[in-house]
Backbone as ProteinMPNN parsed JSONL, in Angstrom:
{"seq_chain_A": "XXXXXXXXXXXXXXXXXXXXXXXXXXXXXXXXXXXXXXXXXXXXXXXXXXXXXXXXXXXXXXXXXXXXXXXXXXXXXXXXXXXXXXXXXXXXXX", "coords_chain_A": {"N_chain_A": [[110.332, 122.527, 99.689], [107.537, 123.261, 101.984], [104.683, 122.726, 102.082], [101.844, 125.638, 102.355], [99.367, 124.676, 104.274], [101.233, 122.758, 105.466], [103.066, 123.89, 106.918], [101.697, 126.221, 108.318], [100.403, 124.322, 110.421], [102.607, 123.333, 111.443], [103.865, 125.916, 112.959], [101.833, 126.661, 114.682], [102.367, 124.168, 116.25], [104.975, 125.582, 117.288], [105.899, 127.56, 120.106], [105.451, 130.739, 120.055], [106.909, 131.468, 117.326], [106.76, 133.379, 114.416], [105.475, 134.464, 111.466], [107.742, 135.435, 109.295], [109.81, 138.066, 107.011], [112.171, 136.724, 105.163], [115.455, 138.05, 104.377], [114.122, 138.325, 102.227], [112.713, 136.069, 101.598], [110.076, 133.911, 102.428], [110.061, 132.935, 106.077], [110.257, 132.466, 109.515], [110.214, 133.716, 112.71], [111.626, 134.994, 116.081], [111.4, 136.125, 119.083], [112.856, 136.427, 121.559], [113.36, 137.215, 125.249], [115.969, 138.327, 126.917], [117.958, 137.732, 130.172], [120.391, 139.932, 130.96], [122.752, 141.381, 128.827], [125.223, 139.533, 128.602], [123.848, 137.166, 129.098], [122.117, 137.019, 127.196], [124.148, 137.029, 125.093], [125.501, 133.992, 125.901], [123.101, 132.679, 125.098], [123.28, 133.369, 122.115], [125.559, 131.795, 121.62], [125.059, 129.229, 122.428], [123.079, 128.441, 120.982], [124.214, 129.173, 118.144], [125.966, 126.742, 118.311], [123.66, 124.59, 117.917], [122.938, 125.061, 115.571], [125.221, 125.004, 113.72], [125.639, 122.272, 113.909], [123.549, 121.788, 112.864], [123.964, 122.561, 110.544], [122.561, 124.791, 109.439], [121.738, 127.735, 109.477], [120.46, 130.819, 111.137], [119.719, 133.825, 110.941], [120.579, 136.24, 112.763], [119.529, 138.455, 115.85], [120.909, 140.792, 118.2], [119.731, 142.854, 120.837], [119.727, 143.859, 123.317], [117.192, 143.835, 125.942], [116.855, 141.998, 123.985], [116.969, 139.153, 121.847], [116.602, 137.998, 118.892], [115.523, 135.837, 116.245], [115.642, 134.475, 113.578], [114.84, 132.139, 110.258], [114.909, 131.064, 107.573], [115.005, 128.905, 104.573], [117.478, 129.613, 102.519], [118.359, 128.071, 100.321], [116.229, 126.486, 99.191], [114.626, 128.563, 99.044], [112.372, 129.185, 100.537], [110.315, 128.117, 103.361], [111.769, 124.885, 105.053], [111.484, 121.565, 106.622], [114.023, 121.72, 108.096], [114.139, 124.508, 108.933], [111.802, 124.565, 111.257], [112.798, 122.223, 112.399], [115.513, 122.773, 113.865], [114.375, 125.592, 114.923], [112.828, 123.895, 117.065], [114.873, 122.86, 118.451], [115.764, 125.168, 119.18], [114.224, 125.908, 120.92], [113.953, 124.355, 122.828], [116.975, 124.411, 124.321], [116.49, 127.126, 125.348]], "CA_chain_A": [[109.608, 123.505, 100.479], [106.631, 123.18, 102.87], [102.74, 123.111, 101.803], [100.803, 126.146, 103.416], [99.188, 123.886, 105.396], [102.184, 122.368, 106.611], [104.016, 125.276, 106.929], [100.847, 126.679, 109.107], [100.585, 123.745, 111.109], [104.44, 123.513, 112.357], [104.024, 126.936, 113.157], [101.111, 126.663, 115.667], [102.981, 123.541, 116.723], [106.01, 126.12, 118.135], [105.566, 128.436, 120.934], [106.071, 132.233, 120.002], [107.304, 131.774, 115.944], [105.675, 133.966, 113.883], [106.1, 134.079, 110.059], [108.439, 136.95, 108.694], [110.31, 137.894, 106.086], [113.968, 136.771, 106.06], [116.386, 138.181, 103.558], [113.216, 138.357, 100.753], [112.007, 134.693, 101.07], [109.169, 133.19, 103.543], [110.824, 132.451, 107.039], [109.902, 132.438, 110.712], [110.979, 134.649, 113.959], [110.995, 134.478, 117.099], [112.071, 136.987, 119.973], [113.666, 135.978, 123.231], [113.695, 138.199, 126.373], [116.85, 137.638, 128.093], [117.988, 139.011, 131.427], [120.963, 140.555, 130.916], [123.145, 141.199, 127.44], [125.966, 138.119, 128.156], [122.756, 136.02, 129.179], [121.646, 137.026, 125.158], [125.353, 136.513, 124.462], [125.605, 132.74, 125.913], [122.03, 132.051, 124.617], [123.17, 132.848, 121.304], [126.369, 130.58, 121.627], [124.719, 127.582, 122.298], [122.045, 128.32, 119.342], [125.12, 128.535, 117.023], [126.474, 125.122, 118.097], [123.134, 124.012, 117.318], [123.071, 125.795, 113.777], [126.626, 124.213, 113.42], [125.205, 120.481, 114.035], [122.397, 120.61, 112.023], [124.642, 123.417, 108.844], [120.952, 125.692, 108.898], [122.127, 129.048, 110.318], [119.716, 131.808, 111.43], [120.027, 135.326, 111.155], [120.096, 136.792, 114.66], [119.724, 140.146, 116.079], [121.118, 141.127, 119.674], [119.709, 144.094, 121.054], [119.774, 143.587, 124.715], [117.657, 142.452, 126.569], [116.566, 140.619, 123.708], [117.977, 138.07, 120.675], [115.581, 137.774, 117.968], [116.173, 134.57, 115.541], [114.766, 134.412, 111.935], [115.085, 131.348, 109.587], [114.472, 130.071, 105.93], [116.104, 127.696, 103.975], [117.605, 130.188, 101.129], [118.74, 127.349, 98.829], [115.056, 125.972, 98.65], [113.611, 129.482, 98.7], [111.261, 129.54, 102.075], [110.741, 127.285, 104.588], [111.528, 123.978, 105.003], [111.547, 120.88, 107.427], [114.708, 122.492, 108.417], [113.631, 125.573, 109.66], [111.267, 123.951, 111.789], [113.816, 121.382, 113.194], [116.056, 124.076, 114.383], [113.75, 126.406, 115.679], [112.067, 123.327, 118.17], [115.766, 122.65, 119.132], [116.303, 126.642, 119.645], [113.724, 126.296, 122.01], [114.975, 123.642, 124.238], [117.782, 126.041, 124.836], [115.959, 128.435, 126.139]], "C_chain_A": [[108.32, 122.879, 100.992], [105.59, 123.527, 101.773], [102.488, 124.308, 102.82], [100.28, 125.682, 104.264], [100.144, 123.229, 106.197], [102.837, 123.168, 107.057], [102.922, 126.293, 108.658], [100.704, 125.766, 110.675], [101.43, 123.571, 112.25], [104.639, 124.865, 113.278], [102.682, 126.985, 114.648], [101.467, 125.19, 116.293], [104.218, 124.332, 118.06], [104.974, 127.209, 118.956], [106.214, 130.11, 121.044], [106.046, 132.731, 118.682], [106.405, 132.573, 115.901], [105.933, 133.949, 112.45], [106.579, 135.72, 109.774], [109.299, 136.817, 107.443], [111.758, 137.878, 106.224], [115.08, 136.664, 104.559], [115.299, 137.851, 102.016], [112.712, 137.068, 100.778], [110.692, 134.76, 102.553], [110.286, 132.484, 104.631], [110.124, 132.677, 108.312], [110.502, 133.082, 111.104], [110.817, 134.529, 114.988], [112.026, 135.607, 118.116], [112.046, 136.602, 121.246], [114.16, 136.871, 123.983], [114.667, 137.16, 127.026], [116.943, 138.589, 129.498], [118.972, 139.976, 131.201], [122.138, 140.524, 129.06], [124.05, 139.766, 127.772], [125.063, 137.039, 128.613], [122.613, 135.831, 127.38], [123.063, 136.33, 124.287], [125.47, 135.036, 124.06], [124.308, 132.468, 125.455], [122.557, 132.163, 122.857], [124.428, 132.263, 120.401], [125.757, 129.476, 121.332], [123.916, 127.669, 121.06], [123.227, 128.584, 118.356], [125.897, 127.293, 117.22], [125.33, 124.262, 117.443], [122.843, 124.08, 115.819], [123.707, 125.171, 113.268], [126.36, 122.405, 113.128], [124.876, 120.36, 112.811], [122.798, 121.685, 110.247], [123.121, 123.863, 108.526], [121.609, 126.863, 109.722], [120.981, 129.896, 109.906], [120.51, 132.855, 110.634], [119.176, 135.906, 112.186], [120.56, 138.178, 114.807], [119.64, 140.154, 117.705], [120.85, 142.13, 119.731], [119.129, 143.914, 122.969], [118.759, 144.642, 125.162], [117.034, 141.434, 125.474], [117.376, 140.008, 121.912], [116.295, 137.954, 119.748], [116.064, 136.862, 116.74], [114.991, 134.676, 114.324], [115.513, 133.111, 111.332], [114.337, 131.32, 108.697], [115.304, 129.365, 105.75], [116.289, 128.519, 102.513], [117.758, 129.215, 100.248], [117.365, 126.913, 98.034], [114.164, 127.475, 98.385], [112.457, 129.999, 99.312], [111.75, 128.495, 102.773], [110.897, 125.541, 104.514], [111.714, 122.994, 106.472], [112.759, 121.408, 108.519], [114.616, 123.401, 109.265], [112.912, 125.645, 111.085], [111.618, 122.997, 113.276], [114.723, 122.474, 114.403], [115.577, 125.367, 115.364], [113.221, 125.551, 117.362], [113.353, 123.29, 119.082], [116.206, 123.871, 119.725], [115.504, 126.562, 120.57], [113.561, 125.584, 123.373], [116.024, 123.622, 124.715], [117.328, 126.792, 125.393], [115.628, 127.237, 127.705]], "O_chain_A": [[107.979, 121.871, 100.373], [105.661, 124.358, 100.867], [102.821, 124.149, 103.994], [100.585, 126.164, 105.355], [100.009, 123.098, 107.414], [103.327, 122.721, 108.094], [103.421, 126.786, 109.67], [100.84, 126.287, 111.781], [101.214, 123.613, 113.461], [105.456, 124.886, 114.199], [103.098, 127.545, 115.662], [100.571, 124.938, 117.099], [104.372, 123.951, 119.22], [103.833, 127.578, 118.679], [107.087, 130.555, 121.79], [105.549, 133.821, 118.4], [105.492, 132.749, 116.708], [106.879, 133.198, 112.211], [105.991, 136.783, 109.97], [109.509, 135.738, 106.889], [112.463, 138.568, 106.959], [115.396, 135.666, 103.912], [115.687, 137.276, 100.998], [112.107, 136.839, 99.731], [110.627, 135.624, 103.428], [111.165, 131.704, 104.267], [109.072, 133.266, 108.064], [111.477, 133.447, 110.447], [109.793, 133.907, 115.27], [113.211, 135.822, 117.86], [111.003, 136.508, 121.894], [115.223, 137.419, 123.692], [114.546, 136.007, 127.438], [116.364, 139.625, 129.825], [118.492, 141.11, 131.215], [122.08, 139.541, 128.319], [123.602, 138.778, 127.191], [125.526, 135.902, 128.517], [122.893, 134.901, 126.624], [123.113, 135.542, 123.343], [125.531, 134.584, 122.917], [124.459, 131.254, 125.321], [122.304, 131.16, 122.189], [124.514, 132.191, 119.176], [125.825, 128.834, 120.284], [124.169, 126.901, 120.132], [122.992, 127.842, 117.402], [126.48, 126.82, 116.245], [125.618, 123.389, 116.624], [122.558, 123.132, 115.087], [123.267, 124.555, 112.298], [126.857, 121.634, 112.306], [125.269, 119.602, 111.925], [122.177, 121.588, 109.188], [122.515, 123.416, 107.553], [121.991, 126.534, 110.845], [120.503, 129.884, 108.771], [121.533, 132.774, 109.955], [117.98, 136.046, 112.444], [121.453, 138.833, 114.27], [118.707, 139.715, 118.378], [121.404, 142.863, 118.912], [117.976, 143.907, 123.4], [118.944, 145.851, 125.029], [116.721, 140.288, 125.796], [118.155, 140.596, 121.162], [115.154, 137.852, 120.199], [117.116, 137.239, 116.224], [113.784, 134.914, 114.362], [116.653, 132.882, 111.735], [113.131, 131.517, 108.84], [116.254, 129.101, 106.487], [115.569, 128.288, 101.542], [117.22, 129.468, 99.17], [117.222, 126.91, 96.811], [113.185, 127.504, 97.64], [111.722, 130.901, 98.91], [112.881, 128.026, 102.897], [110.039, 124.954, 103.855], [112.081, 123.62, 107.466], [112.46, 121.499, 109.709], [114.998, 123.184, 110.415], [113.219, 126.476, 111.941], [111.17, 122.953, 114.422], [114.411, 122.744, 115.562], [116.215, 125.929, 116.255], [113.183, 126.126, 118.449], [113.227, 123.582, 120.271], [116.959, 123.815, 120.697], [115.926, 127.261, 121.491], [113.219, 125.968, 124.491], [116.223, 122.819, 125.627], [118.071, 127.288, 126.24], [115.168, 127.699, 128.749]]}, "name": "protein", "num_of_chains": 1, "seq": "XXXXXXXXXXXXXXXXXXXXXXXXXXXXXXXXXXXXXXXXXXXXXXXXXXXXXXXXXXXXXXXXXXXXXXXXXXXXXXXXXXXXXXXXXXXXXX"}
């Protein structure tokens, strides 16, 4: 798991995250206006191929028009490098 400070850092590194709670541990979020629902759809295709790559899966919420993405790393128990990774790549998708 992440230091507070690193954990803080990474986080004013991304553009939007915010820190939330995800399934009871420390995790990030992040909400994405799409235009239309199969815009939200194919946006959150490609973010499960990337999930798939890197075996870190979100928990995502479609509610058109927008996709909202949460991550931790349950096995470690909050956040880790992981989380982080994933999220920068979720946002060169967008």
């Amino acid at each position: 798991m992440l230091s507070e400070q690193e954990i803080q850092s990474r986080i004013e590194a991304l553009s939007g995250w915010e820190r939330a709670e995800v399934g009871g541990k420390p995790g990030i979020a992040k909400t994405f206006q799409r235009t239309n629902f199969m815009d939200g759809l194919g946006f959150v295709g490609r973010m499960a191929e990337l999930a798939e790559k890197a075996n870190h899966h979100p928990d995502v919420l479609l509610t058109y028009p927008r996709v909202t993405v949460s991550l931790t790393t349950h096995d470690a128990g909050g956040l880790t490098e992981k989380d982080f990774g994933l999220a920068q790549q979720i946002d060169e998708v967008v």
